[in-house]
Wavefront OBJ file of the C-alpha trace (Angstrom):
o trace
v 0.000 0.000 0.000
v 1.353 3.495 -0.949
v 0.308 6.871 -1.771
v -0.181 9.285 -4.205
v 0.402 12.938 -3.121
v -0.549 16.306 -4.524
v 0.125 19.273 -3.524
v 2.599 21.926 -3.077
v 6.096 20.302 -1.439
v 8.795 22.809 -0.924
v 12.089 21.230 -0.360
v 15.287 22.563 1.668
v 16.796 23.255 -2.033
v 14.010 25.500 -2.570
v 12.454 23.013 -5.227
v 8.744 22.796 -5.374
v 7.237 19.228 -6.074
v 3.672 19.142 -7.124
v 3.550 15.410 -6.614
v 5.257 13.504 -4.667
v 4.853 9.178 -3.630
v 4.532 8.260 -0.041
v 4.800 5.219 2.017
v 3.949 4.618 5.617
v 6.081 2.490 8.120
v 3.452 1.794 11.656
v 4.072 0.969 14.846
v 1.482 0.397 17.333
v 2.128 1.497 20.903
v 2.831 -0.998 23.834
v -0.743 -0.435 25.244
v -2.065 -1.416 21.882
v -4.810 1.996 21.725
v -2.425 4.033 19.734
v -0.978 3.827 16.204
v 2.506 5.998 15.092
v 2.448 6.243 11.488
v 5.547 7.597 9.805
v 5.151 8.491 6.324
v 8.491 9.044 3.862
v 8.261 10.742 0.742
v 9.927 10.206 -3.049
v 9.952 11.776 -5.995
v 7.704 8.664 -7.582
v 7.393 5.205 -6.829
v 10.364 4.306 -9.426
v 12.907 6.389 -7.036
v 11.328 4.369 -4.049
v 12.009 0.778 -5.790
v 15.807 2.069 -6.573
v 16.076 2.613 -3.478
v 16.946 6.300 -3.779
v 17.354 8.622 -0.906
v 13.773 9.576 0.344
v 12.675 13.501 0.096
v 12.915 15.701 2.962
v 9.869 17.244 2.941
v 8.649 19.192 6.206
v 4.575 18.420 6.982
v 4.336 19.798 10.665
v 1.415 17.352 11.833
v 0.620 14.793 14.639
v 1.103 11.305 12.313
v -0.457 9.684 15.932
v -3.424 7.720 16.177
v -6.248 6.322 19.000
v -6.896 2.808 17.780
v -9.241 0.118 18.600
v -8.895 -2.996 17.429
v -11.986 -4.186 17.407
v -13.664 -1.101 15.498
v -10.620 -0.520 13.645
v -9.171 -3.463 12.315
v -6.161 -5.654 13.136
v -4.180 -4.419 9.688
v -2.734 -1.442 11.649
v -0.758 -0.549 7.943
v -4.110 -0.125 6.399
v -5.629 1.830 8.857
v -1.818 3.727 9.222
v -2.709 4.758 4.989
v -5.907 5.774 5.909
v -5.306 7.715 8.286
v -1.869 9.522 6.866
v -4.642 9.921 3.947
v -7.114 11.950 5.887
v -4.702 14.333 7.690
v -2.736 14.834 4.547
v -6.108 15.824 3.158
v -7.038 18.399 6.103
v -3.558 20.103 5.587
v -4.672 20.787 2.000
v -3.405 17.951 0.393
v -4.907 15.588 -2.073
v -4.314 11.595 -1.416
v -4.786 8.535 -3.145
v -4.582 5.120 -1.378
v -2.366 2.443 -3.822
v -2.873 -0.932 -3.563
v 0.764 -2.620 -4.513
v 0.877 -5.610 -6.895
l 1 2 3 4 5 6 7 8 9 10 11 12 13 14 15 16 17 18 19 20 21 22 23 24 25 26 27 28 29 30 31 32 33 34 35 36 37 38 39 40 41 42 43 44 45 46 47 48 49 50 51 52 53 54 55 56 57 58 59 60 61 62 63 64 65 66 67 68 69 70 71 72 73 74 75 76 77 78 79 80 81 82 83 84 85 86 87 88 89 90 91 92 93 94 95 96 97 98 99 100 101
């Protein structure tokens, strides 16, 4: 799972992406009600399979999530997507959710 990302990305060079490819890493907290999603950021999803160097792009947001298992889901990853998704979106963003072959 991965995701598409519009927008405006201003990197430390000064370069301006307008799109960008994102993929989430989760962890879910000890107590199991919280989810930490980390989302990294490349150029497209080529750069990410060559393993190049990821962007450094600077969202300022909370990427940390109540969770429930039970009215959630136990695929914390897909809830993780969903979730980067939806607070991309609120920052202005536009999101697509990418299901991997």
């Amino acid at each position: 799972m991965a995701l598409n990302v519009t927008g405006n990305f201003e990197l430390p060079t000064g370069q301006t992406l307008t799109q960008v490819y994102a993929r989430t890493n989760a962890a879910l907290s000890l107590e199991g009600n919280q989810v930490m999603a980390y989302p990294e950021f490349w150029v497209d999803e080529a750069a990410f399979t060559t393993r190049k160097d990821n962007l450094r792009i600077d969202i300022r947001a909370d990427f940390s999530y109540q969770y429930d298992r039970v009215q959630d889901g136990a695929d914390i990853l897909a809830f993780s997507n969903q979730k980067v998704k939806e607070t991309l979106e609120t920052l202005g963003f536009t999101a697509e959710i990418v299901e991997l072959d």
